[in-house]
Chimera marker file (.cmm) of the C-alpha trace (Angstrom):
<marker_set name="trace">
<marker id="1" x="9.031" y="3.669" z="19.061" r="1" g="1" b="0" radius="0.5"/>
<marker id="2" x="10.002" y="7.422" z="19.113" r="1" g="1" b="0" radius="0.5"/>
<marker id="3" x="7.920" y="9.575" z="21.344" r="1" g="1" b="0" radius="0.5"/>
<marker id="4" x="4.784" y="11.293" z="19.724" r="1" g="1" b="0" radius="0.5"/>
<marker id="5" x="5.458" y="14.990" z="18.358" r="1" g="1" b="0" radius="0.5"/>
<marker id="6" x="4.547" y="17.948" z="20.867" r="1" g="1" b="0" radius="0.5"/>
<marker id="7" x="0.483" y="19.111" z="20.515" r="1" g="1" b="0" radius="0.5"/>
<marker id="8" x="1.489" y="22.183" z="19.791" r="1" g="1" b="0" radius="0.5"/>
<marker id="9" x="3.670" y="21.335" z="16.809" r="1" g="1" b="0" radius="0.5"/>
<marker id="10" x="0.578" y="19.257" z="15.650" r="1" g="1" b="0" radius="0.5"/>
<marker id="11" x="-1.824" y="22.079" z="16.180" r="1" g="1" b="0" radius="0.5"/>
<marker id="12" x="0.789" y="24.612" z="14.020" r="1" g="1" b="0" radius="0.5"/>
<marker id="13" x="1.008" y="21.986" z="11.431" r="1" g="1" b="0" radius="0.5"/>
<marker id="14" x="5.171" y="21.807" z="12.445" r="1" g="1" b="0" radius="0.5"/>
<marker id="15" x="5.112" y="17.899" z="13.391" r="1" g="1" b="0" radius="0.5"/>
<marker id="16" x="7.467" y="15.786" z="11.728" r="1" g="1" b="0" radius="0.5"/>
<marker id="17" x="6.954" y="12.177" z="12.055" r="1" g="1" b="0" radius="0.5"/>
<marker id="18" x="9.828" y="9.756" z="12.335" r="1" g="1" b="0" radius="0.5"/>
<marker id="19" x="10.024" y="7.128" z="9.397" r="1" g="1" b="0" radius="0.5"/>
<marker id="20" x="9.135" y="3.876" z="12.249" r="1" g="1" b="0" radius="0.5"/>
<marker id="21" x="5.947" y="6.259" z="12.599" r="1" g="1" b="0" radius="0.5"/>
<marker id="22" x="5.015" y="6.614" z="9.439" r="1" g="1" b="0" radius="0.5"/>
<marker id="23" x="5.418" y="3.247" z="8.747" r="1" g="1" b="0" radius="0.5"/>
<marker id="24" x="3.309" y="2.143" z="11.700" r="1" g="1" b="0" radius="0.5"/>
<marker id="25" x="0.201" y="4.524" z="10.223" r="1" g="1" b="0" radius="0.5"/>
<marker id="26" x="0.321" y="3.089" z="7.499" r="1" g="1" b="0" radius="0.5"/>
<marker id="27" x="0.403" y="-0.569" z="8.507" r="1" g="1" b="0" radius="0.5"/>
<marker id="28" x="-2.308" y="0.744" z="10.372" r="1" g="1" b="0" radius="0.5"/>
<marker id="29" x="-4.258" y="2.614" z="7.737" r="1" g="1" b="0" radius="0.5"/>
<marker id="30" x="-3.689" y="-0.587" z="5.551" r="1" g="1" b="0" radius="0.5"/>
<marker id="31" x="-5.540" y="-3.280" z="8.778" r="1" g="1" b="0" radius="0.5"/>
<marker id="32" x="-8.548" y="-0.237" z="8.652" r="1" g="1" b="0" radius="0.5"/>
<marker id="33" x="-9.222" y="-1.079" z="5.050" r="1" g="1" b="0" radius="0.5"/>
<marker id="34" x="-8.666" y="-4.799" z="5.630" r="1" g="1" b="0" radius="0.5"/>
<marker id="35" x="-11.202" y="-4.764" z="8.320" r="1" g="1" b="0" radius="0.5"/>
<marker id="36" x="-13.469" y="-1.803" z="6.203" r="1" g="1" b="0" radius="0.5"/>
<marker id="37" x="-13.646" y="-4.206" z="3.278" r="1" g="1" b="0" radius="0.5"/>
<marker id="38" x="-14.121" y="-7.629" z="5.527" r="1" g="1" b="0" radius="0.5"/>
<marker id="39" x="-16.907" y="-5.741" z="7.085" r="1" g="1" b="0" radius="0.5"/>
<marker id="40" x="-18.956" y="-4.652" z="4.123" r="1" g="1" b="0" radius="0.5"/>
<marker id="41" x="-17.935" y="-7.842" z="2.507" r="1" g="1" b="0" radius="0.5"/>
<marker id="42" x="-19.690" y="-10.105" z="4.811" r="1" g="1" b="0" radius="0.5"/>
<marker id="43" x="-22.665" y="-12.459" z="4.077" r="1" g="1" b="0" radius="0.5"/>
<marker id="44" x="-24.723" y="-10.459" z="6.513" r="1" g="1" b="0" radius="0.5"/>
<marker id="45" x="-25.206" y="-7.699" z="4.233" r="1" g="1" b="0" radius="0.5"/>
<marker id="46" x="-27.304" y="-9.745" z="1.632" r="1" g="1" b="0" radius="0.5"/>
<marker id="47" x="-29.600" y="-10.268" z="4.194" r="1" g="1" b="0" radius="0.5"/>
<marker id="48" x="-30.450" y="-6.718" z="4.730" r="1" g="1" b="0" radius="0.5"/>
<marker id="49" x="-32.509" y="-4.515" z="2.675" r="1" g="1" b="0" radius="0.5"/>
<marker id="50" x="-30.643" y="-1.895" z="0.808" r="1" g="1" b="0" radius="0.5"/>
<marker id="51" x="-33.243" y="0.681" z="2.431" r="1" g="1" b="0" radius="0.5"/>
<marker id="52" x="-32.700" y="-0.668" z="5.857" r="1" g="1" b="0" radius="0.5"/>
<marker id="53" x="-28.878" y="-0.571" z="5.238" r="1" g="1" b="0" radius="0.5"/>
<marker id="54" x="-28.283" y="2.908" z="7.144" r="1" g="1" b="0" radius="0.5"/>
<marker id="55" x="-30.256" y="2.055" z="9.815" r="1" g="1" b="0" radius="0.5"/>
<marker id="56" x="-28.979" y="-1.327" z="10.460" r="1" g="1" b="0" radius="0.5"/>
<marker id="57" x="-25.343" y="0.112" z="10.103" r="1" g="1" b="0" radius="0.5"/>
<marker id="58" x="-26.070" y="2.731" z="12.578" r="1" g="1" b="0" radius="0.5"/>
<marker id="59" x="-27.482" y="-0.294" z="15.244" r="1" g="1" b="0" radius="0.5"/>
<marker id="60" x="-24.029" y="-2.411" z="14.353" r="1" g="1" b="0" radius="0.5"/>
<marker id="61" x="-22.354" y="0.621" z="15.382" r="1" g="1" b="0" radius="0.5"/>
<marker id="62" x="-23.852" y="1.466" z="18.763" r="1" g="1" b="0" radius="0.5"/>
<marker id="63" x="-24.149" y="-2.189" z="19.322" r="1" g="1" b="0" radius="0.5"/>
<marker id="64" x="-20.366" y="-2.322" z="18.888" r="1" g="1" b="0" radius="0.5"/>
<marker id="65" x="-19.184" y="0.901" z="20.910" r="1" g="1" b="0" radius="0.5"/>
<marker id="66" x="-21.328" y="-0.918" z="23.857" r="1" g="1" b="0" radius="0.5"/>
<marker id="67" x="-20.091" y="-4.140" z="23.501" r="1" g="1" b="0" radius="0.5"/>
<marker id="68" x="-23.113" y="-6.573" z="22.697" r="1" g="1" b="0" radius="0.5"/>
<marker id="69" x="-22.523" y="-9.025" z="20.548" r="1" g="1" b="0" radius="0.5"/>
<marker id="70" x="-26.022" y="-9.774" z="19.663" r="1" g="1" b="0" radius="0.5"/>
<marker id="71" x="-26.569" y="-8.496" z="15.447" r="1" g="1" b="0" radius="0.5"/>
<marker id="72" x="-29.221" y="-6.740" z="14.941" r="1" g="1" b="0" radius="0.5"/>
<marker id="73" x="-32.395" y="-7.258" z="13.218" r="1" g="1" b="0" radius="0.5"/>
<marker id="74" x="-32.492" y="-6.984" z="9.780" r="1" g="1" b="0" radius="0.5"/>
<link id1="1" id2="2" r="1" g="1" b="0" radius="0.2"/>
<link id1="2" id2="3" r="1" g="1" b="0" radius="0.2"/>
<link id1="3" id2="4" r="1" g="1" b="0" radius="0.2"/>
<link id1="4" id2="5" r="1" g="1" b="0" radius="0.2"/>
<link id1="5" id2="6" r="1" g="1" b="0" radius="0.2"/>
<link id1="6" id2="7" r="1" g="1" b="0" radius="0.2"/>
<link id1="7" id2="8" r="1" g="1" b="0" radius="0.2"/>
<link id1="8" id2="9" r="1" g="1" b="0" radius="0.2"/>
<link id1="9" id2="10" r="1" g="1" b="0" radius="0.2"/>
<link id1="10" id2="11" r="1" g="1" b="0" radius="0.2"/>
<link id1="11" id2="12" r="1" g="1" b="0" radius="0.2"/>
<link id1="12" id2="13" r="1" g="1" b="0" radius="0.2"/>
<link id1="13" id2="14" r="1" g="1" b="0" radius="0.2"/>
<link id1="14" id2="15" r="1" g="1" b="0" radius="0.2"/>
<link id1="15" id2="16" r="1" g="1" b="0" radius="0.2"/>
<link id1="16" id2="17" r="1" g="1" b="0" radius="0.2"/>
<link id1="17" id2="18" r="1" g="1" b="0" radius="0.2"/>
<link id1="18" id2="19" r="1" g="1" b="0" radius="0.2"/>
<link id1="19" id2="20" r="1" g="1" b="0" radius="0.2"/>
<link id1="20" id2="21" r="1" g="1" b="0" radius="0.2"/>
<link id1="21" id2="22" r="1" g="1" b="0" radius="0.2"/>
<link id1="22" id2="23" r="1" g="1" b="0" radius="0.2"/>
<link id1="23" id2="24" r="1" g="1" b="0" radius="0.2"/>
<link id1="24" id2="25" r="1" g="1" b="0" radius="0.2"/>
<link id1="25" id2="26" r="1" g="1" b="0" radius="0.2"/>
<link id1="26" id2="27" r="1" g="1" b="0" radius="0.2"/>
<link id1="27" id2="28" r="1" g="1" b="0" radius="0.2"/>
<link id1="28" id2="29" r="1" g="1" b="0" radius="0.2"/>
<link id1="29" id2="30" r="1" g="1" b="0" radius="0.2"/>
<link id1="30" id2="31" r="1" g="1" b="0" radius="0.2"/>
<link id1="31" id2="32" r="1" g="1" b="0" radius="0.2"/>
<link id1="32" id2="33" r="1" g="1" b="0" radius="0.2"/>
<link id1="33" id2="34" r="1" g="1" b="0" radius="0.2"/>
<link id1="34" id2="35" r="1" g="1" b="0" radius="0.2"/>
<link id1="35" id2="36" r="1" g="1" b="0" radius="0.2"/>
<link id1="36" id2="37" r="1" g="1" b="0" radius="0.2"/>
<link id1="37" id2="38" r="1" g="1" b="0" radius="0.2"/>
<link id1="38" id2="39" r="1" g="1" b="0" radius="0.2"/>
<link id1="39" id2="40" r="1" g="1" b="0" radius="0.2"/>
<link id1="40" id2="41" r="1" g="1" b="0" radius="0.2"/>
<link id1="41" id2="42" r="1" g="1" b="0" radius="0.2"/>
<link id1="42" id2="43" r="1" g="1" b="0" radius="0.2"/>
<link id1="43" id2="44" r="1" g="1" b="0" radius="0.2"/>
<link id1="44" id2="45" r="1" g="1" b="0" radius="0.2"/>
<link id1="45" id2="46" r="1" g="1" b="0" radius="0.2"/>
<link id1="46" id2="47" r="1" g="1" b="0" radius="0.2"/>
<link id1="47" id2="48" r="1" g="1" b="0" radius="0.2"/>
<link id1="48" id2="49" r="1" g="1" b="0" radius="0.2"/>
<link id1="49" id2="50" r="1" g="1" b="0" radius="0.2"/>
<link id1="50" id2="51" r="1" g="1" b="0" radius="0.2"/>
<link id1="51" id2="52" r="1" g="1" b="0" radius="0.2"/>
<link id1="52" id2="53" r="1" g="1" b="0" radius="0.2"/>
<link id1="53" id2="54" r="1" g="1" b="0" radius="0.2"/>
<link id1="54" id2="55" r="1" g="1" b="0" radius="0.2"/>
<link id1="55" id2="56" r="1" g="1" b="0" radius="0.2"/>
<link id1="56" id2="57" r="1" g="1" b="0" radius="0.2"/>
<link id1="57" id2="58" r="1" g="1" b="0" radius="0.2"/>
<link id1="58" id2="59" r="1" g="1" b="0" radius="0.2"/>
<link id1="59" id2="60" r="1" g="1" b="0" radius="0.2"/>
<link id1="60" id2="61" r="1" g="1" b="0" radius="0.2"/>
<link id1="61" id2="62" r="1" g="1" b="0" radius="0.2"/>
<link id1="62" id2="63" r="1" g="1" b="0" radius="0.2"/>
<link id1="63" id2="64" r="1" g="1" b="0" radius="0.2"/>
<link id1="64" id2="65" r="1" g="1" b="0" radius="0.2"/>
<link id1="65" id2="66" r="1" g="1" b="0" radius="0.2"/>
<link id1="66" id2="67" r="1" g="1" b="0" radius="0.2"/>
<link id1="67" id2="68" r="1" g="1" b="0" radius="0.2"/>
<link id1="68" id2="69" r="1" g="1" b="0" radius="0.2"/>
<link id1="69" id2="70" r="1" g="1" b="0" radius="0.2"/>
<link id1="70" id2="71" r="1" g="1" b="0" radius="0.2"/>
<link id1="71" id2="72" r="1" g="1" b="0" radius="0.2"/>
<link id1="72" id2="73" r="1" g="1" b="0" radius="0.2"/>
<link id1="73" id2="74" r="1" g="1" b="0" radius="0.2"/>
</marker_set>
């Protein structure tokens, strides 16, 4: 894979992206929505309560970031 552009050139809006690159963002843009939509998708969700939907989100969330594995309570 070609080496990433320069910070500054990113930071100037000057980077240019090789065509491998671009292609691997969006391959990987493409897995976020996969994964997005799988998510939000899930059986889980029906057993929420729409009001409780932000709040349980934000406990999947900092569940996730620190690794438990445990769902939360719905």
């Amino acid at each position: 894979m070609d080496a990433e552009p320069a910070a500054m050139a990113v930071v100037a809006l000057e980077a240019e992206i090789s065509d491998e690159q671009r292609q691997a963002l969006a391959d990987a843009r493409e897995r976020r929505l996969e994964v997005v939509e799988t998510l939000h998708r899930h059986s889980f969700w029906a057993t929420v309560e729409p009001s409780d939907r932000i709040k349980v989100q934000t406990a999947l969330r900092k569940a996730a970031r620190a690794g438990d594995q445990t769902p939360p309570a719905a």
